[in-house]
Backbone atoms as SQL, in Angstrom:
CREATE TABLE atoms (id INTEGER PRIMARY KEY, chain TEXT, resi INTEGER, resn TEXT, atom TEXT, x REAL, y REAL, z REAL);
INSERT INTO atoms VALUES
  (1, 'A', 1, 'UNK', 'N', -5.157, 4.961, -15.588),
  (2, 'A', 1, 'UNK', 'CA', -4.349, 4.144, -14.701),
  (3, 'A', 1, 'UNK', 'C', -4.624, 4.500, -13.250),
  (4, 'A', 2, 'UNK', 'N', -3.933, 3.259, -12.724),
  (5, 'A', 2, 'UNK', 'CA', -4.989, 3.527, -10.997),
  (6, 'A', 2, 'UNK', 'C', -3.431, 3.375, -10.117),
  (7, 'A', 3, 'UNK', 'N', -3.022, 4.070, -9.218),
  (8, 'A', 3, 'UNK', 'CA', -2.139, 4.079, -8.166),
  (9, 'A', 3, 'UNK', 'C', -2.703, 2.168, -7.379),
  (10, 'A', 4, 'UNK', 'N', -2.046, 1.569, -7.106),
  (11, 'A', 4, 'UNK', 'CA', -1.793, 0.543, -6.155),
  (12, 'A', 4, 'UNK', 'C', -0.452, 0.918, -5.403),
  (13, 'A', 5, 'UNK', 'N', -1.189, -0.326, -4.301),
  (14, 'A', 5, 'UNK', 'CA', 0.464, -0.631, -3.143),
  (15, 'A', 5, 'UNK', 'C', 0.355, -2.053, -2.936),
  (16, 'A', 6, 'UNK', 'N', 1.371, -2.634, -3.468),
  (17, 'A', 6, 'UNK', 'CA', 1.224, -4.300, -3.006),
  (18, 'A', 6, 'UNK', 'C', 2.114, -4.660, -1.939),
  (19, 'A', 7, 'UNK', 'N', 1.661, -5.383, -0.657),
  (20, 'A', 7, 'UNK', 'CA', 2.774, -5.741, 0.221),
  (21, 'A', 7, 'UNK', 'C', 2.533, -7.237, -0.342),
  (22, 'A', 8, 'UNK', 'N', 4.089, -7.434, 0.131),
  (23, 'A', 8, 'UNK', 'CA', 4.229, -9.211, -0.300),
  (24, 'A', 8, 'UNK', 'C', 5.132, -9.345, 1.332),
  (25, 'A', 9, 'UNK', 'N', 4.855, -10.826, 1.083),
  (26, 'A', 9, 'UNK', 'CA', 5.823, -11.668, 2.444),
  (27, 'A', 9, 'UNK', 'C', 5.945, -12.520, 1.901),
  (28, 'A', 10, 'UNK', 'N', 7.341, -13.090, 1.931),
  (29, 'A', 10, 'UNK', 'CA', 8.215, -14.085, 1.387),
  (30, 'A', 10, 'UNK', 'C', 8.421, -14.609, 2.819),
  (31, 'A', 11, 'UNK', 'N', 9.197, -16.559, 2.287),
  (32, 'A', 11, 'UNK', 'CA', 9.369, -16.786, 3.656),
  (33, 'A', 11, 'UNK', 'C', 10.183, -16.530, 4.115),
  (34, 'A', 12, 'UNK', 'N', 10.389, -17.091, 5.680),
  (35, 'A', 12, 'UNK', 'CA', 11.530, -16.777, 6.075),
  (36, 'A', 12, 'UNK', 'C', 12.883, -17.384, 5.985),
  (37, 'A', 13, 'UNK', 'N', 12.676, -18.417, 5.253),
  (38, 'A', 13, 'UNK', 'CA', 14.178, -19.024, 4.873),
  (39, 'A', 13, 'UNK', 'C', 14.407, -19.108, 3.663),
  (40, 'A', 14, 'UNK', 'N', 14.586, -17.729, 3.048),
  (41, 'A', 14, 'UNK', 'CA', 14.819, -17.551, 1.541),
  (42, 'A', 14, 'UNK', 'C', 16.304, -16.354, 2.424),
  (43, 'A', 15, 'UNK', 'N', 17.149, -16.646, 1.417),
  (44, 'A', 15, 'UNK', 'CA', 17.992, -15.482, 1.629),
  (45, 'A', 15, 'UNK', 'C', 17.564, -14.268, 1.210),
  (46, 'A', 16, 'UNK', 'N', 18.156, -13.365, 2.436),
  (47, 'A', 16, 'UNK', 'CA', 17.520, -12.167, 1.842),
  (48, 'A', 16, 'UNK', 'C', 17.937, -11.594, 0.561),
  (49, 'A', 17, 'UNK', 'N', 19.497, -12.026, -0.364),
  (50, 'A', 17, 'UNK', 'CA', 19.422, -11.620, -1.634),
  (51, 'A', 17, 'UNK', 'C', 18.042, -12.147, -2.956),
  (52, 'A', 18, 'UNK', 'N', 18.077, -13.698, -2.227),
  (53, 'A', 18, 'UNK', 'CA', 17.009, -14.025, -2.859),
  (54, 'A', 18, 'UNK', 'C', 15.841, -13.396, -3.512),
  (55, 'A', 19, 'UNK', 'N', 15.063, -12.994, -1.233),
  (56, 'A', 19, 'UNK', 'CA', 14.207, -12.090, -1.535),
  (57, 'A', 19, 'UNK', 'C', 14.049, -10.924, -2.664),
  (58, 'A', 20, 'UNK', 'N', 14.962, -10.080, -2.451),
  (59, 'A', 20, 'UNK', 'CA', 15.553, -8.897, -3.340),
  (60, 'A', 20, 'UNK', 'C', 15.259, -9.022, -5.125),
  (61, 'A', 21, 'UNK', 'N', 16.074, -10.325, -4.973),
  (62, 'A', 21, 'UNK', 'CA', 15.929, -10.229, -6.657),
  (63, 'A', 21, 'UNK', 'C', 14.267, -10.947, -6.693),
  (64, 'A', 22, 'UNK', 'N', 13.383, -11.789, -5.875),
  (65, 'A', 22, 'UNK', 'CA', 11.919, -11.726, -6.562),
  (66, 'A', 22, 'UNK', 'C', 11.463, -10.820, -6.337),
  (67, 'A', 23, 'UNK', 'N', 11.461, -9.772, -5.384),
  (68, 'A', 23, 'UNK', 'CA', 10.820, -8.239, -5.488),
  (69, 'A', 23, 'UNK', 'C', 11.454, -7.363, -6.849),
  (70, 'A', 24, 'UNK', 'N', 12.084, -7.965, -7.170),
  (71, 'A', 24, 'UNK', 'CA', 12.886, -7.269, -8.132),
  (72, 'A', 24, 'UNK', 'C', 12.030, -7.995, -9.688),
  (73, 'A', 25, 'UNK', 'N', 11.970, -9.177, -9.563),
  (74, 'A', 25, 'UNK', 'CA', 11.035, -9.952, -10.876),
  (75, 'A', 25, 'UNK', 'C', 9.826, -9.331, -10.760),
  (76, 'A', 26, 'UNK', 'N', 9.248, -9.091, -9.494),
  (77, 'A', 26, 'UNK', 'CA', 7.235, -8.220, -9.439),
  (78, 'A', 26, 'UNK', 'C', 7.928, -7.108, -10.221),
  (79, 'A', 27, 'UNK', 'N', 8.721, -6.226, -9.799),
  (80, 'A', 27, 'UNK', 'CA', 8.972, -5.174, -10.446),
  (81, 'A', 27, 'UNK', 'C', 8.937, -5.351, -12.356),
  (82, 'A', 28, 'UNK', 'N', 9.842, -6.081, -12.461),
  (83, 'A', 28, 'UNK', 'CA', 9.975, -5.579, -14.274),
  (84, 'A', 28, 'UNK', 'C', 8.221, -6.787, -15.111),
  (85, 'A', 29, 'UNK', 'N', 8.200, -7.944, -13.872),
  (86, 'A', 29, 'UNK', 'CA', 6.632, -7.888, -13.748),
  (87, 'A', 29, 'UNK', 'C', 5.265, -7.017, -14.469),
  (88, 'A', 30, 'UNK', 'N', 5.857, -5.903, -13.536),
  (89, 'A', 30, 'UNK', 'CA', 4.534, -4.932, -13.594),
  (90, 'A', 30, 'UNK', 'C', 5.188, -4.046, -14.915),
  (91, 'A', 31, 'UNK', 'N', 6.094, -3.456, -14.969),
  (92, 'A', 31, 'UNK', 'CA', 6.699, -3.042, -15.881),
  (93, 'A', 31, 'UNK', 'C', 6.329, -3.286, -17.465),
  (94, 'A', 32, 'UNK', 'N', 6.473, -4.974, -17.447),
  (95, 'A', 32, 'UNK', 'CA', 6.457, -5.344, -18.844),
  (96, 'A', 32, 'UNK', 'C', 4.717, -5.470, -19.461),
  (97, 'A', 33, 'UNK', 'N', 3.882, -5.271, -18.473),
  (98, 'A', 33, 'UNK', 'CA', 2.547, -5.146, -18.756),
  (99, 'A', 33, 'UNK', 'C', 2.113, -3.975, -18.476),
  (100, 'A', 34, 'UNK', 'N', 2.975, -2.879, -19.067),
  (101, 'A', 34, 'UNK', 'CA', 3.098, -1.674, -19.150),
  (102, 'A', 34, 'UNK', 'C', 2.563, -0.907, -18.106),
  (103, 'A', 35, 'UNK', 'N', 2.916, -0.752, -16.377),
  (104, 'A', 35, 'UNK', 'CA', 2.916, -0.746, -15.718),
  (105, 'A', 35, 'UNK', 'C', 3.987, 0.193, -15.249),
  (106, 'A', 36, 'UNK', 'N', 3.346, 1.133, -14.113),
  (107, 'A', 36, 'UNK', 'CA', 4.810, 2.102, -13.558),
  (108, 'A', 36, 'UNK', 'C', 5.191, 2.037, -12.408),
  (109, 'A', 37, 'UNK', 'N', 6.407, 1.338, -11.819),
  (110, 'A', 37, 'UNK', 'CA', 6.809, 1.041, -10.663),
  (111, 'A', 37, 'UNK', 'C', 7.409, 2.641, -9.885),
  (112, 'A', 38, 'UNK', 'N', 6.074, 3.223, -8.814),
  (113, 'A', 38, 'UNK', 'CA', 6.674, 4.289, -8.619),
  (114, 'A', 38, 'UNK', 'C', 8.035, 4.438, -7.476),
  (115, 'A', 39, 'UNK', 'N', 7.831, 3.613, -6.529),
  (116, 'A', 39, 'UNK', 'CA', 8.431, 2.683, -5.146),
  (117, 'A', 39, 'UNK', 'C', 8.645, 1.369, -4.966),
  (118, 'A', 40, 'UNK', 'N', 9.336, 1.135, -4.477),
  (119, 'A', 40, 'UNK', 'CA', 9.923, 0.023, -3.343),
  (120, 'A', 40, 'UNK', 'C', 10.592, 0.290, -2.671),
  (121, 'A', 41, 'UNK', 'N', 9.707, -0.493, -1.110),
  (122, 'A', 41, 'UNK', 'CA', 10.090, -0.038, 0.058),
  (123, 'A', 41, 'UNK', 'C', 10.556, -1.773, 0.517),
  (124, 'A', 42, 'UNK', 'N', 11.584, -2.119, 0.900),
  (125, 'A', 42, 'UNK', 'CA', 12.116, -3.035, 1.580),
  (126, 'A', 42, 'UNK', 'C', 12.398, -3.504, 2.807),
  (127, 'A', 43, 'UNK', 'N', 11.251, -3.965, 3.693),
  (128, 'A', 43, 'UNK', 'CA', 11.335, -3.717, 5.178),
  (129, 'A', 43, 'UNK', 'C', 12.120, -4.928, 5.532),
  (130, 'A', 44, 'UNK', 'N', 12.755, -5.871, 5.179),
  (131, 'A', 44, 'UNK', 'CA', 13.489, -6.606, 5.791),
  (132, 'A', 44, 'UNK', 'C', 12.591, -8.000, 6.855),
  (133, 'A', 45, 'UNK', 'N', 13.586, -8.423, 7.665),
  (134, 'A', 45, 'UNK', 'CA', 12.811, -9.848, 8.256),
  (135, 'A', 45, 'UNK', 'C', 12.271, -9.305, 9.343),
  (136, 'A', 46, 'UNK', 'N', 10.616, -9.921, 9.733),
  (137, 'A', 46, 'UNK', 'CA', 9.545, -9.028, 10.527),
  (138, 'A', 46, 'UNK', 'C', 8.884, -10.636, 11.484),
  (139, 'A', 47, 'UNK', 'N', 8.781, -10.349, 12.178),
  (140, 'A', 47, 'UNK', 'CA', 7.414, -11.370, 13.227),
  (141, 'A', 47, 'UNK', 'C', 6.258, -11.225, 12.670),
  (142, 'A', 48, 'UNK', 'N', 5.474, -12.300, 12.707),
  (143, 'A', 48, 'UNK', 'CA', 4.113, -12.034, 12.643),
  (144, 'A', 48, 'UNK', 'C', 3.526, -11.783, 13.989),
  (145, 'A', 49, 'UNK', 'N', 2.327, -11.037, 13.751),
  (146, 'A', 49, 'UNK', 'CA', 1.617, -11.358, 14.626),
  (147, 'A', 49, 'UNK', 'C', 0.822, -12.148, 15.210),
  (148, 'A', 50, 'UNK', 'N', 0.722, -13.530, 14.379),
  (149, 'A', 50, 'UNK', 'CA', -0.030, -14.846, 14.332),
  (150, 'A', 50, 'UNK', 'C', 0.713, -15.530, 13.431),
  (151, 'A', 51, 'UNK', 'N', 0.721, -17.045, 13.952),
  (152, 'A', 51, 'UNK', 'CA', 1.415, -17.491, 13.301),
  (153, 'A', 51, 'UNK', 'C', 0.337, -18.096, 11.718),
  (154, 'A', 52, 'UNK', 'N', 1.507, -18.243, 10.681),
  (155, 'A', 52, 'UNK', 'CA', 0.890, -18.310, 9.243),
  (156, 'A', 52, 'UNK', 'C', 1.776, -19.585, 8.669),
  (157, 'A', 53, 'UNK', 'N', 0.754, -20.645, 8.058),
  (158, 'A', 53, 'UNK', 'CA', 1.245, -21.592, 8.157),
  (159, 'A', 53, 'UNK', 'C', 2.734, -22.107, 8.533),
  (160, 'A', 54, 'UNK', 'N', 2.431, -22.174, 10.069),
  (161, 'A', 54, 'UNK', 'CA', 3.324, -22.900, 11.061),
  (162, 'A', 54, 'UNK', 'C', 4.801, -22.331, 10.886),
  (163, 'A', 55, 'UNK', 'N', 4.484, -20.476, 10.337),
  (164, 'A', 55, 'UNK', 'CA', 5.564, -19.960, 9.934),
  (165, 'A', 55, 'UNK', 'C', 5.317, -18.350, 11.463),
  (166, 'A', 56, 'UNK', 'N', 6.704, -18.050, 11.876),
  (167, 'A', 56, 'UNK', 'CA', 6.199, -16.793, 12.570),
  (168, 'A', 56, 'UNK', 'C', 7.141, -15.520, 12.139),
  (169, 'A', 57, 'UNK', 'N', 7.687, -15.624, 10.822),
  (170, 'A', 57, 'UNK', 'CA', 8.394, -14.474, 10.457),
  (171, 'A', 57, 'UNK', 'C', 8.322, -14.119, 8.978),
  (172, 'A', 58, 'UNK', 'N', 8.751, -13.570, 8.256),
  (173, 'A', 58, 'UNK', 'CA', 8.898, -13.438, 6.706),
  (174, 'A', 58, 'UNK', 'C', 9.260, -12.329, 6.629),
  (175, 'A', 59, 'UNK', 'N', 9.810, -12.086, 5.131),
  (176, 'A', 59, 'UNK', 'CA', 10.196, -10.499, 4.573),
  (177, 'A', 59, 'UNK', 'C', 9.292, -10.274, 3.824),
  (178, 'A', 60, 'UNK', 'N', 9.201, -8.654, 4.569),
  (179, 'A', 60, 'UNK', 'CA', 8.629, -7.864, 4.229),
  (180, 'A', 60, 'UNK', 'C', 8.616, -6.916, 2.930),
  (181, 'A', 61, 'UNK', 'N', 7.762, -6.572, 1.791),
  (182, 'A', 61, 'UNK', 'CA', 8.237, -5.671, 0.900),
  (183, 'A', 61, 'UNK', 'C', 6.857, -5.119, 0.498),
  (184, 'A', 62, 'UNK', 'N', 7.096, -3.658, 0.075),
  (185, 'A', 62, 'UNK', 'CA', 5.748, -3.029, -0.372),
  (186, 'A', 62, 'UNK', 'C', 6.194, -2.199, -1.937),
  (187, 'A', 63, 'UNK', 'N', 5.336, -2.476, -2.993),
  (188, 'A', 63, 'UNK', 'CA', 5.903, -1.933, -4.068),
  (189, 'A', 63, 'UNK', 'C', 4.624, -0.785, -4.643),
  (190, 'A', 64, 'UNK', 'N', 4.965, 0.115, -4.940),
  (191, 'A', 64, 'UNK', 'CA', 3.795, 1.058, -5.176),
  (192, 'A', 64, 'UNK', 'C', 4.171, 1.324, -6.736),
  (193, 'A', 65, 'UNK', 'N', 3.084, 0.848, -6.975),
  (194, 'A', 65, 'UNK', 'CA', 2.878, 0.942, -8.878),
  (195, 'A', 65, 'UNK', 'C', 1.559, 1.332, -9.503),
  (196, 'A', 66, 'UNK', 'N', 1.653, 2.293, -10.593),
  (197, 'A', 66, 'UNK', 'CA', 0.253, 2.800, -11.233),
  (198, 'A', 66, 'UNK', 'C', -0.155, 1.449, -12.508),
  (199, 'A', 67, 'UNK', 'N', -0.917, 1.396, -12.424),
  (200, 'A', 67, 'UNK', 'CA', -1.419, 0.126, -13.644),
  (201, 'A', 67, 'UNK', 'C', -2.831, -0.308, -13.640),
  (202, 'A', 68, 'UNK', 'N', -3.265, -0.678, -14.717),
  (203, 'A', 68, 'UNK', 'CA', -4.577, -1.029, -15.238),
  (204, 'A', 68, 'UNK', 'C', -5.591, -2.060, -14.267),
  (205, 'A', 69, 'UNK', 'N', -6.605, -1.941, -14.189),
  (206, 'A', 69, 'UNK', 'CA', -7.505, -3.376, -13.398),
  (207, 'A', 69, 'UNK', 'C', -6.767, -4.514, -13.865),
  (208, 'A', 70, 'UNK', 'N', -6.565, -5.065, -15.077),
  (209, 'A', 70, 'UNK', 'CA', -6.175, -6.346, -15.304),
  (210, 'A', 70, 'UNK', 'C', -4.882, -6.820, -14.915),
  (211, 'A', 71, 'UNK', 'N', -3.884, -5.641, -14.916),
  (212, 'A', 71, 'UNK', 'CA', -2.419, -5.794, -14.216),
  (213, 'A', 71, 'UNK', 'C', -2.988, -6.224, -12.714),
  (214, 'A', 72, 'UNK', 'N', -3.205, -5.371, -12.071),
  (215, 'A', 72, 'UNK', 'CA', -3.856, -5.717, -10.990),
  (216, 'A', 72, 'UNK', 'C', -4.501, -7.397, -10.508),
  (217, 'A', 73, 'UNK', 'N', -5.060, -7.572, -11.357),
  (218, 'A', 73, 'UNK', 'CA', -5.557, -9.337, -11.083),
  (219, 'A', 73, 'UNK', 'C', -4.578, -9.999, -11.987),
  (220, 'A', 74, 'UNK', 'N', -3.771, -10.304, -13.083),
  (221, 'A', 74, 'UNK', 'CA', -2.755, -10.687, -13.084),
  (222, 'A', 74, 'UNK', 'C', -1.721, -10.754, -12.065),
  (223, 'A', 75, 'UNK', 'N', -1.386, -9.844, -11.245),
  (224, 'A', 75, 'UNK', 'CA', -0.322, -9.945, -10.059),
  (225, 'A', 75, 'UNK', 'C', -0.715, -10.440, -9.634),
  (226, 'A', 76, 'UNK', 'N', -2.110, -10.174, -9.049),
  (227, 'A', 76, 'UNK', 'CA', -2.264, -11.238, -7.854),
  (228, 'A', 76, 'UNK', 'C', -2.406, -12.550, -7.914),
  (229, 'A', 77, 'UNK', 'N', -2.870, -13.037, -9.174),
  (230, 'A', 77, 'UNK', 'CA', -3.037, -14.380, -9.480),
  (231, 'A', 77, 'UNK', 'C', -2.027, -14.870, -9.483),
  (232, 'A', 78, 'UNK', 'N', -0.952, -14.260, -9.814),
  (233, 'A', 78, 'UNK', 'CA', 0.704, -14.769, -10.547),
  (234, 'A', 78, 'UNK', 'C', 1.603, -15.158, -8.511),
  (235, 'A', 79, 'UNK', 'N', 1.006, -14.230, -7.883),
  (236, 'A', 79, 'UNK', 'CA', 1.759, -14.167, -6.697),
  (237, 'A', 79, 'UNK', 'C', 1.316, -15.122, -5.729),
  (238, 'A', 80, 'UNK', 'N', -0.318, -16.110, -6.001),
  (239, 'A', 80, 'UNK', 'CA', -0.648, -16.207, -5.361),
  (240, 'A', 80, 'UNK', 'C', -0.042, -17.844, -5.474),
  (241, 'A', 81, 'UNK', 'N', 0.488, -17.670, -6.984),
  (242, 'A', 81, 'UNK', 'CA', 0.678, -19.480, -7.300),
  (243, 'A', 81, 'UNK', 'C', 2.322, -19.553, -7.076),
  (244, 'A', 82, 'UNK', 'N', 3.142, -18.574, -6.254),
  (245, 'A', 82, 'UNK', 'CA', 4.313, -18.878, -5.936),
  (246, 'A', 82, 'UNK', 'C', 4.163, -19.302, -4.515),
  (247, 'A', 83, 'UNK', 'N', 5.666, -20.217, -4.594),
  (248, 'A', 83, 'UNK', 'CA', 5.572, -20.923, -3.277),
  (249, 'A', 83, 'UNK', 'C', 6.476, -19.923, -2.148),
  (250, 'A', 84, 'UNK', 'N', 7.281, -19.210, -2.848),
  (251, 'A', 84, 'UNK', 'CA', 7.678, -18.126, -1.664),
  (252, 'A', 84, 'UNK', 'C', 7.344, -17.098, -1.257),
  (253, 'A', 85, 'UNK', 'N', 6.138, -16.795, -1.375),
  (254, 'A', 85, 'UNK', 'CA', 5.297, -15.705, -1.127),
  (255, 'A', 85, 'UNK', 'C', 4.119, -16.285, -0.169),
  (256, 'A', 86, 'UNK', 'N', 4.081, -16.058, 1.355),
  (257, 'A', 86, 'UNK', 'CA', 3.519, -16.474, 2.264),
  (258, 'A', 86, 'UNK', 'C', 1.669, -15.530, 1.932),
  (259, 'A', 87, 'UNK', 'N', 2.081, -14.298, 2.109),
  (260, 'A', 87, 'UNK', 'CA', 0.915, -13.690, 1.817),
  (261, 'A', 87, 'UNK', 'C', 1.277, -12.452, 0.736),
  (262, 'A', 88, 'UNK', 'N', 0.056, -11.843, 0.172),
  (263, 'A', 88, 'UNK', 'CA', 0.244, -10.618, -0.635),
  (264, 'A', 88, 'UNK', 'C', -1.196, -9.516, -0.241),
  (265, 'A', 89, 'UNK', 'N', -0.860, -8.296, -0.471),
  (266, 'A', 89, 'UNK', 'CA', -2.530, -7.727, -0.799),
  (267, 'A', 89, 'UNK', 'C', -1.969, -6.948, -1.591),
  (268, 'A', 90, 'UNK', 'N', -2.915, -6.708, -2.846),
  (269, 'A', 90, 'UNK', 'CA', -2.673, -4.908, -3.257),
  (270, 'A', 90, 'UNK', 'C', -4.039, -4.092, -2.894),
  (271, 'A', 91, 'UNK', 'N', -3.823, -3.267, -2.756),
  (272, 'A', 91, 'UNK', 'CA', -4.850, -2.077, -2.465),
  (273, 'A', 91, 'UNK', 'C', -4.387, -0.917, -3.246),
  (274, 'A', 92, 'UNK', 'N', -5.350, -0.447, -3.338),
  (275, 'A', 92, 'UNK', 'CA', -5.866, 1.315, -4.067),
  (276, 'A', 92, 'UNK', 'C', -4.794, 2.098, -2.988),
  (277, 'A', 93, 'UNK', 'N', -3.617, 2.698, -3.771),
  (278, 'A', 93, 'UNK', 'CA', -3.430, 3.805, -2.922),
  (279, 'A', 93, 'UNK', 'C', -3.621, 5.138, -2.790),
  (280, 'A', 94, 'UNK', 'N', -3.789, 5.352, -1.316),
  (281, 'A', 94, 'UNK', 'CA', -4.527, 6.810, -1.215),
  (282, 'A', 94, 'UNK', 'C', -4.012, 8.356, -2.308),
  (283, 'A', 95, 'UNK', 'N', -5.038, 8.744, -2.012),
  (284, 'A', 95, 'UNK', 'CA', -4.857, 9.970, -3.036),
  (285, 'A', 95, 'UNK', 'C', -3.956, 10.827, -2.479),
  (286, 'A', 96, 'UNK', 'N', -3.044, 11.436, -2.997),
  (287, 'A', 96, 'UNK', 'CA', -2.106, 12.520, -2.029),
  (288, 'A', 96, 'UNK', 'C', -2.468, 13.951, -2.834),
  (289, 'A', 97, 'UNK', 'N', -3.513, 14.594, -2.388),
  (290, 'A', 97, 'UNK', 'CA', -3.588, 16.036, -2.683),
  (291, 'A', 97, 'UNK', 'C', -1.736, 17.133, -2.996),
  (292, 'A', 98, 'UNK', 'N', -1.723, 17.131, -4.081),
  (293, 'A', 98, 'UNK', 'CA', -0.375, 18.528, -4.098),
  (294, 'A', 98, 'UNK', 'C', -1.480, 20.124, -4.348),
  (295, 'A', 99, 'UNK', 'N', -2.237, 20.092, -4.028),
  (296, 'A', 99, 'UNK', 'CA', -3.056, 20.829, -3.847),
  (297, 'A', 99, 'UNK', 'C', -2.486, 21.814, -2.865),
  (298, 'A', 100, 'UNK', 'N', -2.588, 22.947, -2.180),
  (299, 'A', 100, 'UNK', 'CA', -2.560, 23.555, -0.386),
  (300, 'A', 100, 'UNK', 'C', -3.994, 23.658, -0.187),
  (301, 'A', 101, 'UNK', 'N', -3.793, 23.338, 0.933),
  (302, 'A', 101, 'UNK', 'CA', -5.099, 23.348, 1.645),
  (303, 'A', 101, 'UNK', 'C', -5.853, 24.868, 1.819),
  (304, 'A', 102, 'UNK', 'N', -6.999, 25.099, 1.300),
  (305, 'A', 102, 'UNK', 'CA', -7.450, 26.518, 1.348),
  (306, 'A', 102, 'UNK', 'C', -7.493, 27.043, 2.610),
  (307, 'A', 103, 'UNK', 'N', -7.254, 28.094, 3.208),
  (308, 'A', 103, 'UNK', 'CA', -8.038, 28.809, 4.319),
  (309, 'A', 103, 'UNK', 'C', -8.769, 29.318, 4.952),
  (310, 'A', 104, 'UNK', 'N', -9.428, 28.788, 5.798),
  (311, 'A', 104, 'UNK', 'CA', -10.942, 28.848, 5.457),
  (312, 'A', 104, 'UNK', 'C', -11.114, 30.300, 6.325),
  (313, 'A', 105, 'UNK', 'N', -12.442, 31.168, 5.714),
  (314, 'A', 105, 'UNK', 'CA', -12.214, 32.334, 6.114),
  (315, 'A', 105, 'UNK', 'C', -12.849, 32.293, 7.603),
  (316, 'A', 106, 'UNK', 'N', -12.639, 33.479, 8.114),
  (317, 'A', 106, 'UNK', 'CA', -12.686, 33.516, 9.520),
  (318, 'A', 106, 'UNK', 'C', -14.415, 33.757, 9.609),
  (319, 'A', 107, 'UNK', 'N', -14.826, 33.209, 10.548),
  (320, 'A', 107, 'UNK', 'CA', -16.232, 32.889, 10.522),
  (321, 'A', 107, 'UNK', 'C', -16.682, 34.200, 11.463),
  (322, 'A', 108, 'UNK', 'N', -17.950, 35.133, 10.836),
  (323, 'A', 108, 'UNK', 'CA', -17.968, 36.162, 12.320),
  (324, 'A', 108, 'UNK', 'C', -18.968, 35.291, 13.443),
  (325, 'A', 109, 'UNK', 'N', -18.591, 35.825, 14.524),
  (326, 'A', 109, 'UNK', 'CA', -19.214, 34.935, 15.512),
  (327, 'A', 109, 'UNK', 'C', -20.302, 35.677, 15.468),
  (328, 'A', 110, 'UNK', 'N', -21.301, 35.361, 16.265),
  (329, 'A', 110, 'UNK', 'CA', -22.930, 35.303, 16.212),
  (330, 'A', 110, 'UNK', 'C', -23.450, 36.356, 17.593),
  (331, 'A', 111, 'UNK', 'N', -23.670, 37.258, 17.153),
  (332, 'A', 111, 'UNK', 'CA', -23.550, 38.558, 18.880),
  (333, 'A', 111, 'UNK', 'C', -25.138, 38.021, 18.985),
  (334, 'A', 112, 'UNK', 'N', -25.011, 37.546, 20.717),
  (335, 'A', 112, 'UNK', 'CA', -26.219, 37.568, 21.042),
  (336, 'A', 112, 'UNK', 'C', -26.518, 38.849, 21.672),
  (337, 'A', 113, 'UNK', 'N', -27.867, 39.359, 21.564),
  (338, 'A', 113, 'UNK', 'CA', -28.548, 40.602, 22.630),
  (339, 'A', 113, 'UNK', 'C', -29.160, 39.790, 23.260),
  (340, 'A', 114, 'UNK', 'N', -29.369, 40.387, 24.749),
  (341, 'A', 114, 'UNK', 'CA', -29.863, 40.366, 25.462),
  (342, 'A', 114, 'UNK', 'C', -31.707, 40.711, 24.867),
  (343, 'A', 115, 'UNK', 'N', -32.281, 39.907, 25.128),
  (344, 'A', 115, 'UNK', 'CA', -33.785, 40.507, 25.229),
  (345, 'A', 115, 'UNK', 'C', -34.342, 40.669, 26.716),
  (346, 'A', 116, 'UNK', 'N', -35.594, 41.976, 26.212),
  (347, 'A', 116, 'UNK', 'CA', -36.200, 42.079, 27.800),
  (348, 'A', 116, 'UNK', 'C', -37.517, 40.957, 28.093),
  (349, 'A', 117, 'UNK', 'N', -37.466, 40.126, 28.533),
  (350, 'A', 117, 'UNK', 'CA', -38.216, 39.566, 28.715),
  (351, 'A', 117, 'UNK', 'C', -38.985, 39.924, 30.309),
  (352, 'A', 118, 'UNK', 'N', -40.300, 40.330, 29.581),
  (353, 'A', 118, 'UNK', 'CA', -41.008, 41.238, 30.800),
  (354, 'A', 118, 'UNK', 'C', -41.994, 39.572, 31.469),
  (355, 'A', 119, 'UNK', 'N', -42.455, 39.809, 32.765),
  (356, 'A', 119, 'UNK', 'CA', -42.990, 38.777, 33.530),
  (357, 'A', 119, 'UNK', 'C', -44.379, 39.255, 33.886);
């Protein structure tokens, strides 16, 4: 299984309970195609930075879930044929080392001598 992060934008004249409960359908979504919803993050109503079809705001939501390649193109296909979902991406999310970072040993510095350089 592969870590993703999907942001979605809904429009902007959906109530925001609305919103809520279809971030809430991606969720049991991913779930029921045995899928692990690790997050949702709910950023609320945002500006664009350009306008998107003749729209300049939407809600914001990012859901971070582990699941298979085919979950993966299932969502997106499924998200792409709703009408309240302005845009979506998922992407690979980054790796988070629980590792500590080693220390790297102290390097000896490099003694130059002097040479005699005769003329």
């Amino acid at each position: 299984m592969r870590s993703y992060e999907l942001m979605v934008i809904h429009r902007y004249d959906m109530a925001e309970p609305d919103v809520r409960k279809s971030v809430a359908e991606i969720e049991k979504a991913i779930t029921d195609r045995d899928g692990i919803v690790k997050d949702t993050d709910f950023w609320g109503k945002r500006r664009f930075a350009y306008e998107i079809n003749h729209m300049n705001e939407g809600f914001y939501s990012v859901v971070t879930f582990d699941g298979d390649v085919e979950l993966q193109e299932t969502l997106s296909r499924s998200l792409s044929l709703l009408d309240s979902v302005v845009r979506h991406k998922i992407v690979l999310a980054p790796k988070i080392s629980t590792k500590p970072k080693r220390e790297r040993a102290a390097k000896p510095e490099a003694s130059v001598e002097p040479t005699n350089v005769s003329q």
